[in-house]
C-alpha positions as CSV (number, residue, x, y, z in Angstrom):
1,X,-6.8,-9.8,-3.9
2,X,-3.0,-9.7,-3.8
3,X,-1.2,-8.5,-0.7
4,X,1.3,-6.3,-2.9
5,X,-0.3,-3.6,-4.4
6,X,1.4,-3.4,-8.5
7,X,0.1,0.1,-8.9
8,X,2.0,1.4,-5.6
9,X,5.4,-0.4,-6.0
10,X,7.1,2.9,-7.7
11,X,5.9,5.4,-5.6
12,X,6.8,3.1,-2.0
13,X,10.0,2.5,-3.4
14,X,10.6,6.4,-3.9
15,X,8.9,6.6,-0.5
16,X,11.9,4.3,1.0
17,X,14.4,7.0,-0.4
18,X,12.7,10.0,0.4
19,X,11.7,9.1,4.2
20,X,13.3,6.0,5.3
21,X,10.7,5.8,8.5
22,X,7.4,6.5,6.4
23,X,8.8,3.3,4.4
24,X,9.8,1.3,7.5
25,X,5.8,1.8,8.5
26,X,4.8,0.9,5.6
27,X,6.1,-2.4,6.2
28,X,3.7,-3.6,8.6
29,X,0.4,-2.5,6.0
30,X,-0.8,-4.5,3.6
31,X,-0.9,-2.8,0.0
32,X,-3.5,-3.9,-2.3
33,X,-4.9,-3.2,-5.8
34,X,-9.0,-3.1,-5.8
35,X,-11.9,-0.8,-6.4
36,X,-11.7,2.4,-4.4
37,X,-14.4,3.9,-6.3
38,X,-13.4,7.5,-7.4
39,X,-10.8,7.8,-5.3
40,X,-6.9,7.1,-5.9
41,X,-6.9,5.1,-2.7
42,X,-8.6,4.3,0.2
43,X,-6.9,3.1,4.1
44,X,-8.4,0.6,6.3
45,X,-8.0,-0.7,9.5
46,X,-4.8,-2.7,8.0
47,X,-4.5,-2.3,4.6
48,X,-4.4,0.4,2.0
49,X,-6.1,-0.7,-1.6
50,X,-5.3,1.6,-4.8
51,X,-7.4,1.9,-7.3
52,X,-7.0,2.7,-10.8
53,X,-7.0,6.2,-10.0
54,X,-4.1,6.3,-8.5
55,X,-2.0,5.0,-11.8
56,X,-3.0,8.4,-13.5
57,X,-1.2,10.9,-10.8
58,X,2.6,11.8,-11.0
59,X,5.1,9.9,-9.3
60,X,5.7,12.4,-6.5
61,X,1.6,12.8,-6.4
62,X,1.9,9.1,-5.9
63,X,4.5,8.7,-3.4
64,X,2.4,11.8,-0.7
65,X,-0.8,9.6,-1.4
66,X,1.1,6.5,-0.6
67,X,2.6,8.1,2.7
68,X,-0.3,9.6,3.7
69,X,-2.3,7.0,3.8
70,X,0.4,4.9,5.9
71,X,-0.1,7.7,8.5
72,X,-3.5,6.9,8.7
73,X,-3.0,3.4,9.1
74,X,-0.5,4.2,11.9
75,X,-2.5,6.5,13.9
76,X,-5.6,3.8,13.5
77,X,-7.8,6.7,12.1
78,X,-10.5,4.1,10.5
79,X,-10.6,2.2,14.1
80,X,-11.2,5.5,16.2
81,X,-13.6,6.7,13.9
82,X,-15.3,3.7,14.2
């Protein structure tokens, strides 16, 4: 599996003009392309994998998924679920 996700390049590149810190987090998060399942994506402990879901939503769609899915990397939501 490839570190940089293809299906999420457009939407973190908006993501880098619309919030400037949400893309500076996203830095530090690996972005993957994978299963997810029915879902557009899906955040880990790490990482955040899109799936082919995600390459049917709009751009803007895209870019909120993308963003929020960096917050829950950044506030470790998997790990303190776990």
């Amino acid at each position: 599996m490839s570190r940089h996700s293809a299906r999420a390049t457009r939407a973190l590149q908006r993501l880098s003009e619309a919030d400037p810190a949400l893309a500076a987090l996203s830095f530090w998060i690996d972005h993957r392309d994978g299963e997810t399942g029915d879902l557009p994506a899906r955040s880990g402990d790490a990482a955040i994998t899109y799936g082919a879901a995600f390459e049917t939503l709009s751009l803007a769609e895209q870019t909120g998924l993308a963003a929020h899915h960096i917050l829950h990397v950044a506030f470790r939501h998997a790990a303190r679920g776990a």
